[in-house]
C-alpha positions in Angstrom: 0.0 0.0 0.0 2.4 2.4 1.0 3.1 5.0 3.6 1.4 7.7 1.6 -1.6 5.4 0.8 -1.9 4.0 4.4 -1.9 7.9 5.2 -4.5 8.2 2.7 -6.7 5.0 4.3 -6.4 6.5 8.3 -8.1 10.6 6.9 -10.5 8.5 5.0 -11.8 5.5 7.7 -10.4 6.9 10.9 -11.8 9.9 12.9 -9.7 9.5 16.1 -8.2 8.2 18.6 -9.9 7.9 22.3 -7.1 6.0 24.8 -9.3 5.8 28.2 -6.5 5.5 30.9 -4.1 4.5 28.4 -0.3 3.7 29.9 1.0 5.0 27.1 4.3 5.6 28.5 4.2 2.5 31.3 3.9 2.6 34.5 6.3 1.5 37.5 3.4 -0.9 38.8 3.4 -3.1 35.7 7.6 -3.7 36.3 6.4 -4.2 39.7 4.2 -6.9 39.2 7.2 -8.5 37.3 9.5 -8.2 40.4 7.2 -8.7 43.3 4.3 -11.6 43.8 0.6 -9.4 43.8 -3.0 -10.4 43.5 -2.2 -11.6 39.8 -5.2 -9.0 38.8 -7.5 -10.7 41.4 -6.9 -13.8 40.8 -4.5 -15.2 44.0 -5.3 -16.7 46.3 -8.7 -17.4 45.0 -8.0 -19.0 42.0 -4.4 -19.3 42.2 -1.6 -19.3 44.5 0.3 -16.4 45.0 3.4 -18.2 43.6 2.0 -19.7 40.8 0.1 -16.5 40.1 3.5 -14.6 40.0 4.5 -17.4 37.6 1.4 -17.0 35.5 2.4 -13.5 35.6 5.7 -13.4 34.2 4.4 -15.9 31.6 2.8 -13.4 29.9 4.4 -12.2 26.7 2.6 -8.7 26.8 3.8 -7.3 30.6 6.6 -5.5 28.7 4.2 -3.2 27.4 3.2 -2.4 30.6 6.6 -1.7 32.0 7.8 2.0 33.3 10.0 4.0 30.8 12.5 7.0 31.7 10.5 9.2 29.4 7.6 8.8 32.2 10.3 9.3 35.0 11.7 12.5 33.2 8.5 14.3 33.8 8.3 13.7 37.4 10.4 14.4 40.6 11.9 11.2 40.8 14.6 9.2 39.0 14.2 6.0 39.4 11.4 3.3 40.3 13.2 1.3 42.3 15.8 1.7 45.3 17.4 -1.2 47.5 18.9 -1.3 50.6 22.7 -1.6 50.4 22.7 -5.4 51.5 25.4 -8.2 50.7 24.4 -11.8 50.1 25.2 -15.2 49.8 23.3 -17.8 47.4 23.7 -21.5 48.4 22.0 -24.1 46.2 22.1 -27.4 47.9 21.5 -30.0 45.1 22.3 -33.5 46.1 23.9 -35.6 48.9 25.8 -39.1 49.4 24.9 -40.5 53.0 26.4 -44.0 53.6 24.6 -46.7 55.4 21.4 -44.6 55.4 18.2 -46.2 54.9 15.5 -45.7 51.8 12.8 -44.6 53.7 15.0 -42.1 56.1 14.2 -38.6 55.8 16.9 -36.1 55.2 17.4 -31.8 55.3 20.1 -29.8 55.3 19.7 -26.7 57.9 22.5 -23.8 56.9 24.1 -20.8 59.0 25.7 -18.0 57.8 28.1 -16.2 60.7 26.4 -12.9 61.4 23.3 -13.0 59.6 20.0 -13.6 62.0 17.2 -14.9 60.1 14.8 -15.4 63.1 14.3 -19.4 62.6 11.5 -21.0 64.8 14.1 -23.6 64.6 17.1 -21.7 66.0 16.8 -23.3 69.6 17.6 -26.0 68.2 19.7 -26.2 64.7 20.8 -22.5 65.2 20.1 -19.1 64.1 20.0 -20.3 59.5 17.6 -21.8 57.1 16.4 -25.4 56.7 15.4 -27.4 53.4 13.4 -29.5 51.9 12.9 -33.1 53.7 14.1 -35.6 51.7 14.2 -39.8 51.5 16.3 -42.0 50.7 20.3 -42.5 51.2 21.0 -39.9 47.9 18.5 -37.1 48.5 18.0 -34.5 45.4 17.3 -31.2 47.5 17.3 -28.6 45.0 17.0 -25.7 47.5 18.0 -22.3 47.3 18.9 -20.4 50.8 19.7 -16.6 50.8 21.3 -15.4 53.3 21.4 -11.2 53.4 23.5 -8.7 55.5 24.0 -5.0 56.0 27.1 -4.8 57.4 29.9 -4.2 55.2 27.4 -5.4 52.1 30.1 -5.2 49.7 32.6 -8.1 51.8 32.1 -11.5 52.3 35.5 -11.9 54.0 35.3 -13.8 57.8 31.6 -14.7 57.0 31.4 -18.9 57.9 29.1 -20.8 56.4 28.0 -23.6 58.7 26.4 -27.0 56.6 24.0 -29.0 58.7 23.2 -32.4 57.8 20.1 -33.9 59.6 18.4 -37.4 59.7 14.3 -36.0 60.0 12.8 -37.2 62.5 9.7 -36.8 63.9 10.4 -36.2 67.8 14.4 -35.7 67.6 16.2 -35.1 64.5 19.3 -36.2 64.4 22.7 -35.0 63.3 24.4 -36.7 60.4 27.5 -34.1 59.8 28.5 -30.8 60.0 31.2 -28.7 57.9 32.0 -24.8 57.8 34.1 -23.1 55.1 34.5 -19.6 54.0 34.3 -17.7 51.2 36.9 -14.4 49.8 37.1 -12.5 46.5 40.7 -11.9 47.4 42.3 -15.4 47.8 41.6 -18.9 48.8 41.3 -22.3 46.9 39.9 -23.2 43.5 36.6 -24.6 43.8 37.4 -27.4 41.2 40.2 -28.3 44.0 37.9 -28.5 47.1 37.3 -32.3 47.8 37.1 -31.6 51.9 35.6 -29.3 54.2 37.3 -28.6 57.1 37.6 -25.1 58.9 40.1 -23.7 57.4 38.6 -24.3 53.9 38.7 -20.9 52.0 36.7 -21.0 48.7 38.1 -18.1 46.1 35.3 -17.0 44.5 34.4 -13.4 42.3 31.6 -11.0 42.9 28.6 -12.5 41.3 29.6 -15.7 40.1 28.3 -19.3 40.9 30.9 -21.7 41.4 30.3 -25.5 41.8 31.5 -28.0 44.8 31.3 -31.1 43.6 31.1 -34.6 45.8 32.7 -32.6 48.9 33.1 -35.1 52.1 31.3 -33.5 55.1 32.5 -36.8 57.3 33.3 -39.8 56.4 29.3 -40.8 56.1 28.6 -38.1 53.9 29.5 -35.8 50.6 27.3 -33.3 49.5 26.9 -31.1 46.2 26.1 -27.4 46.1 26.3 -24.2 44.3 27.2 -20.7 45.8 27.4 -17.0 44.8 28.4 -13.9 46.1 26.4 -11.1 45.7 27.8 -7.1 47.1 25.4 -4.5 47.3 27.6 -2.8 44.7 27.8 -5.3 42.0 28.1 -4.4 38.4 25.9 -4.8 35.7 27.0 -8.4 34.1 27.0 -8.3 30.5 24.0 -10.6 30.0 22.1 -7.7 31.4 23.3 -5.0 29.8 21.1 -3.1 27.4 21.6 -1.2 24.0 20.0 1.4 25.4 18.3 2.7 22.4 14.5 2.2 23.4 12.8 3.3 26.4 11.2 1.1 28.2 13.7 -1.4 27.7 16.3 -0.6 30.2 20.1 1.2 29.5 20.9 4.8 27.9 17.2 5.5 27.1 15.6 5.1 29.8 18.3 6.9 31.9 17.2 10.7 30.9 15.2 11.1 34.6 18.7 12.0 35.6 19.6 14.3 32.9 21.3 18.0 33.6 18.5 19.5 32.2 15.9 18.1 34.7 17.9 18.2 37.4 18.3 22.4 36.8 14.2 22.7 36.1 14.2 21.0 39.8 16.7 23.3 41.7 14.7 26.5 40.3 11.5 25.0 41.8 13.0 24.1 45.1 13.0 20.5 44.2 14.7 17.5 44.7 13.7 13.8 43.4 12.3 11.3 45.6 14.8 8.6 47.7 14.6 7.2 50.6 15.5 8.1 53.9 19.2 7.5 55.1 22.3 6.7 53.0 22.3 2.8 53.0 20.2 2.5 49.8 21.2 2.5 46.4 18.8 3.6 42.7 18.5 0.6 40.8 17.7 0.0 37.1 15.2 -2.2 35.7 17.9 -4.3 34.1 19.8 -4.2 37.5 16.7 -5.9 39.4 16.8 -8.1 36.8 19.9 -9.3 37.5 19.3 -9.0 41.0 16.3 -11.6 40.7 18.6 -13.9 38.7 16.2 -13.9 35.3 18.0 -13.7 33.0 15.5 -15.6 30.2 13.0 -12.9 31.0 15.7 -10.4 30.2 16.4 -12.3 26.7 12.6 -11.9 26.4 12.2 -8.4 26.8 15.1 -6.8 24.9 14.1 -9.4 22.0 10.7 -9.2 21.7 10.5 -5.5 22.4 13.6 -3.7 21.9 14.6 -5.4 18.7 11.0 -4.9 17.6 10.4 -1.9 14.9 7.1 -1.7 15.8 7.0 -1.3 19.9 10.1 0.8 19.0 7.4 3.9 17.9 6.0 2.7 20.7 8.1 3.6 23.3 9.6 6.6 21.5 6.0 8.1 21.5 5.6 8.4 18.1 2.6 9.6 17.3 -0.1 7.9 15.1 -0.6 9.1 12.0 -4.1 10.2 12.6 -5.4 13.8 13.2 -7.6 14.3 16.4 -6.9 12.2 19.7 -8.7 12.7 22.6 -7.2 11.0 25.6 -9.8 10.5 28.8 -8.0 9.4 32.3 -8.7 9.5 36.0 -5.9 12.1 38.1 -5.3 13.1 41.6 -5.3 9.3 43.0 -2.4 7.6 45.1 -0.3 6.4 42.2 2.0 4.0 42.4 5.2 5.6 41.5 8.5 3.2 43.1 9.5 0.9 45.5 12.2 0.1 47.8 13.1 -3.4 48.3 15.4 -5.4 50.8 16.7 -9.2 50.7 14.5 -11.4 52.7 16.7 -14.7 54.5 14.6 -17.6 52.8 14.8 -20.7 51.3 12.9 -22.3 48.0 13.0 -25.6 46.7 13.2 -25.3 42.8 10.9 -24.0 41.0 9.0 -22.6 44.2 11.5 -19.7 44.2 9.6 -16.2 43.7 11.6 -13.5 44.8 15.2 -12.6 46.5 13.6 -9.6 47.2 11.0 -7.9 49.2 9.4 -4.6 50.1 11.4 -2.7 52.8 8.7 -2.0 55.5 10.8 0.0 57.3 11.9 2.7 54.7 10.9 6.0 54.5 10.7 9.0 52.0 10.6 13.0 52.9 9.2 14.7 50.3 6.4 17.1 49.8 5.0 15.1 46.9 5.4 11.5 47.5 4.1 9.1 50.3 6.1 5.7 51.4 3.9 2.9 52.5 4.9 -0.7 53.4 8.0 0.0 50.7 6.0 1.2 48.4 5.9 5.0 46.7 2.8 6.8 45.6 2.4 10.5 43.9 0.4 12.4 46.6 -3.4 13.6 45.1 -2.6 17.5 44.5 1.0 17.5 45.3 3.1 15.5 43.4 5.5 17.9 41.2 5.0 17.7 37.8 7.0 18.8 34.8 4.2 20.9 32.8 5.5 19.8 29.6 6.4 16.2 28.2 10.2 17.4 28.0 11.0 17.4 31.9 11.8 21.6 32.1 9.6 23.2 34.3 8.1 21.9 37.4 7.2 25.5 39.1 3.1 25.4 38.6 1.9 21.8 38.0 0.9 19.6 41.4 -1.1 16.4 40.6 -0.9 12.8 40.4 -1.9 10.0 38.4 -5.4 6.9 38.4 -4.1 5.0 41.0 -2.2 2.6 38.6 -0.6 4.7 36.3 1.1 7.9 36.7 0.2 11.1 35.4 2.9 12.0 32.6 1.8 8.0 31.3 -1.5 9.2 31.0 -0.8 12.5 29.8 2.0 11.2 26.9 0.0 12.1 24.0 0.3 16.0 24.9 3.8 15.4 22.8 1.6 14.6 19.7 1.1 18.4 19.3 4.3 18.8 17.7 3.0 16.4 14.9 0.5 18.9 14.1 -1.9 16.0 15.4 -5.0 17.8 17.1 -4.8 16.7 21.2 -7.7 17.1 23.4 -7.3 15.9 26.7 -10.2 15.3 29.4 -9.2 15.2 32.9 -11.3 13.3 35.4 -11.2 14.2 39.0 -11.0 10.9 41.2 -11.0 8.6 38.7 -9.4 5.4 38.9 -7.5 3.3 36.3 -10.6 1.0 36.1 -13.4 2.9 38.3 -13.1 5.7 35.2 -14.6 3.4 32.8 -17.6 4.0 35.0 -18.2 7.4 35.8 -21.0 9.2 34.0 -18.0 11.9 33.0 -15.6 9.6 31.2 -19.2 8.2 29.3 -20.3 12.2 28.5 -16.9 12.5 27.4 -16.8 9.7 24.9 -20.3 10.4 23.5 -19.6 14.3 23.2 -17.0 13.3 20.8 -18.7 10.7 18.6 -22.0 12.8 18.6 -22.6 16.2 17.9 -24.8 16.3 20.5 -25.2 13.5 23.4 -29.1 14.7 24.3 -31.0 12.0 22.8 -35.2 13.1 21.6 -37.3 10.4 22.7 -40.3 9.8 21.2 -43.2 7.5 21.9 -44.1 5.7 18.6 -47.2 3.7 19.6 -48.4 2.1 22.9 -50.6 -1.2 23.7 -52.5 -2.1 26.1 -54.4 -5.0 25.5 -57.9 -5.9 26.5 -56.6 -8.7 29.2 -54.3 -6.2 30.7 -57.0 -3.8 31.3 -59.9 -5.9 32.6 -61.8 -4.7 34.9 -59.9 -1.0 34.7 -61.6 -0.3 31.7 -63.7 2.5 33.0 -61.1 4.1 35.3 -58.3 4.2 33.2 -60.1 6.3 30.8 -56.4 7.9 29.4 -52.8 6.2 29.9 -49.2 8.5 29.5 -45.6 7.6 30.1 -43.4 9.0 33.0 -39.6 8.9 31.9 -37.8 9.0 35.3 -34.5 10.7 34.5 -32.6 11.2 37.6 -34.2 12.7 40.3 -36.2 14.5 37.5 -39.5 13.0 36.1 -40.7 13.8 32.5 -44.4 13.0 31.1 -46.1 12.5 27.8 -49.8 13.8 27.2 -52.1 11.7 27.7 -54.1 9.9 25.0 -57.2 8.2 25.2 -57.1 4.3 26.0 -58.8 3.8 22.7 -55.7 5.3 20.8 -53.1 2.8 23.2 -54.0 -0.6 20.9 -50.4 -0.8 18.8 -51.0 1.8 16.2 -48.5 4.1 15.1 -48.9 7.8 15.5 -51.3 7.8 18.7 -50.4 12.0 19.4 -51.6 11.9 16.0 -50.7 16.1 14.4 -49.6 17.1 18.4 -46.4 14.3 17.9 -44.6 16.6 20.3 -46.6 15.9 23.2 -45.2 12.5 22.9 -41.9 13.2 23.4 -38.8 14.1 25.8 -35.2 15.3 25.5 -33.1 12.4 27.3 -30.0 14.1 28.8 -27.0 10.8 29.3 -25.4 13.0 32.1 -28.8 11.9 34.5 -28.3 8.7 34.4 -26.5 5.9 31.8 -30.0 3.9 31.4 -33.4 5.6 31.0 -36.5 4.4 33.3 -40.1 4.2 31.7 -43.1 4.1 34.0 -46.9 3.0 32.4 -49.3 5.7 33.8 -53.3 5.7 33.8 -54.9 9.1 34.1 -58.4 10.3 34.3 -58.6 12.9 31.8 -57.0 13.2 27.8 -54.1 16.0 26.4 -51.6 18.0 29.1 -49.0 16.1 31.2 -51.4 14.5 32.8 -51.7 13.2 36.9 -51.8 9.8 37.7 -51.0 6.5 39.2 -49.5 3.3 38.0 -51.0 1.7 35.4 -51.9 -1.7 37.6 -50.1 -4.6 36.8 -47.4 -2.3 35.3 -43.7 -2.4 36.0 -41.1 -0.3 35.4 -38.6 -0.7 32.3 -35.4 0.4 31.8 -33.3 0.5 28.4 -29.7 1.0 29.0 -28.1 3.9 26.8 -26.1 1.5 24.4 -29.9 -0.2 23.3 -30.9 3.7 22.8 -27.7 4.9 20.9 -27.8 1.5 19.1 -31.5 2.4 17.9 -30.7 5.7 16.7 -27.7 4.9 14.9 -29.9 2.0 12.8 -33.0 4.0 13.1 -35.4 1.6 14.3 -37.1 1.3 17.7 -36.9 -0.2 20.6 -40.0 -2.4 22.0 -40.2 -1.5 26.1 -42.2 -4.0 27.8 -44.2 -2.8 31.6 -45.8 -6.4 31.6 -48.1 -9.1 30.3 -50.2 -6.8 27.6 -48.5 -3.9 27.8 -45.9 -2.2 25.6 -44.2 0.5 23.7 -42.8 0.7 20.8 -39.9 4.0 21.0 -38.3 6.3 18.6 -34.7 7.6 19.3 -33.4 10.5 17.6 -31.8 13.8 17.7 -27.9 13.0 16.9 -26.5 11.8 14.2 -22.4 10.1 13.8 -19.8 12.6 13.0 -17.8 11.9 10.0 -15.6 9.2 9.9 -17.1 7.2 12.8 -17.5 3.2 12.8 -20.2 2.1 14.3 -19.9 0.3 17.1 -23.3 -0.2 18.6 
């Protein structure tokens, strides 16, 4: 077809376009959801787990689109999602054991220790202050577990730091022991893993920041070898290269998304008397997306997202915010809600069997931020309603005027993206709602005026009563009261009547206002209500908007809005039943589609 062609197709078929709440720069909470277990979008614990939710979450192909961008975080006071506490660690991964003379059906677990790190065990009493495995059987036990073991002091040193190995037969009063072994660990010097066939206490295991290295077959005793994996980890690791990023897209970690902490934004700050968001207290560090990546040890999810979405053309116009190629966009959205807008994460001391692992880190309860626009709760960050600095234009540069935050679930300069568009002489209308929520918007009577006020030139629909029926069972013995029947249209706290019209004239027949058709009809406003109420009346005299009572045996009706724009748009009418016998038949009109517009109803 060609660009000029396709061009050609959008002015001829495509009048607009209307994102309601759209993320169109992402949003911290949908990385979140990717680092830390949630409610899988309601659906744990009810349906599933909250581990297998989180699972079921990172399984889906489309989060990327979802994640936050530094074009987003160049617009606000802050400059980056995520902090962490400055923590070191150590990753054990206890994968198999050899215990001689060991029965089948014995039950086996491996309880570890790390010197200086308290991990509060129920168990420490008893095995000491570590972590304890999976139980095993049998006389060569596959554990696959996973211990983390976290610390503060000195985070970047694992120098002096034993590591105690616990062997114990499972019991179900007493367990007993069936070896112990402690070795250490240095970046500086020590022995080759590959070389380690023994522990004993004065084994020192050379290792480099970062790095699994294997023990293979190492005798505990002369009962036992065991088989295990373990890392490193400093607060102050680098980047390793299987994380790094081009850097040429945002959204997609590296050079791109790296602009919140530009020179430029940083100046606009200091001449408002800002400063970005960060915790409380110096023993925290910013951290990338990529960074938590490697932090959370997925690196397949990595591959993932840098080749599904950074290599990808298409999401590249994406996340450069490329505007469509259309001329009129009107963007609805919710502000001035508790936005999600960062989090600050520690290391939790746990320990997974495989494939149960969900996390190395979780939210830091205990961390604070000062600042006039953001709130900390429970580790997470949220742009305060009415006093969140924001940058009043999409470029970061001046954050003197603008206080306000974004739907609860995405931030404001997200929502507010297509405000760029302008420069593509594309025409932008954007429609702030007060209070509105990412999903709660899509039900407020504002975001619905909005929508119809631009796909109609005018959203008050002109009902009119086509014909009405009342048949000769539903009036039995009323005959001679209900001399004249009208219909009440209860819009809002308002109430709107027909005339009335002789009973003779309500048998089916079109036209029963005959030459005074205006008597039979209202002007429906959709601000009063998104579905418009019909009452059958009976009155004692004919013409004027009449007095009267329920028709008897008559219930109310309602037709929802879409039935009424639907009926417009086609130009036929809708039947309203009030019971066994009795009926309308109703006319909508008074609007017509503007140019260009599909129809949808």
């Amino acid at each position: 077809m060609g660009e000029a062609k396709g061009k050609e197709w959008l002015d001829t078929h495509v009048h607009s376009f209307v994102p309601l709440a759209g993320p169109m720069a992402g949003a911290e909470s949908g990385t979140e959801q990717f680092l830390q277990p949630g409610n899988c979008s309601g659906l744990a614990p009810a349906v599933v787990s909250f581990t297998d939710g989180f699972a079921m979450v990172r399984s889906w192909g489309s989060m990327p689109l979802l994640f936050g961008n530094g074009s987003n975080l160049k617009s606000t006071a802050a400059s980056h999602y995520f902090f962490a506490r400055m923590e070191g660690a150590v990753h054990i991964e206890m994968l198999t054991a050899e215990y001689a003379g060991l029965g089948d059906d014995e039950m086996t677990k491996v309880h570890i220790e790390v010197k200086g790190v308290d991990t509060g065990s129920p168990l420490a009493k008893f095995l000491g202050s570590g972590l304890t495995g999976t139980s095993v059987k049998g006389s060569s036990p596959v554990y696959n577990d996973i211990y983390q073991f976290a610390w503060e002091e000195e985070p970047d040193s694992v120098e002096g730091r034993d590591i105690t190995l616990k062997l114990v037969d499972d019991n179900l009063v007493w367990d007993t022991p069936l070896g112990e072994a402690t070795f250490k660990l240095s970046t500086t010097s020590g022995e080759d893993p590959a070389s380690v066939t023994k522990f004993t206490p004065d084994t020192v295991i050379k290792v480099s920041p970062n790095e699994w290295v294997s023990l293979k077959n190492v005798t505990v005793n002369e009962k036992a070898t065991v088989t295990l994996r373990v890392r490193f980890v400093p607060a102050s690791c680098e980047l390793s290269p299987e994380f790094q990023c081009k850097g040429e897209v945002p959204g997609c970690g590296g050079e791109a998304d790296a602009v919140a902490t530009c020179a430029e934004k940083s100046a606009a700050l200091e001449a408002a008397g800002l400063t970005t968001w960060a915790p409380a207290g110096d023993n925290y560090l910013p951290k990338t997306t990529e960074e938590m990546f490697m932090l959370e040890d997925i690196g397949p999810d990595f591959k993932m997202w840098q080749q599904c979405y950074a290599e990808d053309p298409i999401f590249r116009k994406i996340a450069d915010n490329a505007a469509p190629a259309i001329k009129l966009c009107q963007p609805i959205y919710g502000i001035n809600m508790k936005t999600q807008m960062g989090a600050i994460f520690k290391r939790t001391n746990n320990c997974w069997n495989q494939g149960r692992r969900t996390n190395f880190f979780v939210y830091d309860k205990e961390a604070t931020v000062a600042h006039s626009g953001y709130t900390c709760k429970d580790g997470q960050v949220f742009e305060k309603p009415h006093a969140c600095p924001q940058s009043t234009q999409y470029d970061g540069r001046d954050f003197t005027t603008l206080k306000c935050s974004g739907d609860m679930t995405v931030p404001l300069w997200s929502l507010r993206a297509p405000a760029q568009w302008c420069q593509d002489d594309m025409n932008v209308n954007i429609i702030e709602i007060e209070g509105g929520t990412h999903r709660g918007v899509l039900g407020m009577p504002a975001c619905h005026y909005a929508v119809l006020s631009h796909i109609f030139d005018t959203p008050t629909l002109t009902l009119r009563v086509k014909s009405v029926s009342v048949s000769a069972g539903a009036l039995g013995d009323n005959g001679e009261a209900a001399s004249a029947v009208f219909v009440q249209f209860i819009l809002g706290d308002k109430r709107k009547s027909t005339a009335a019209i002789a009973i003779a004239k309500a048998n089916g027949e079109d036209d029963p206002f005959g030459a005074e058709a205006k008597a039979g009809t209202v002007d429906y406003d959709p601000e009063v209500g998104y579905a418009c109420e019909m009452a059958l009346m009976q009155a004692s005299g004919v013409g004027g908007l009449g007095k009267g009572t329920p028709f008897p045996g008559a219930e109310t009706a309602k037709v929802p809005l879409a039935e009424l724009l639907s009926a417009g748009v086609k130009q036929e009418p809708v039947e309203v039943s009030f019971g066994e016998g009795l009926s309308l038949k109703l006319e909508v009109a008074g609007f017509k589609e503007k140019k260009g517009w599909c129809q949808c109803w």
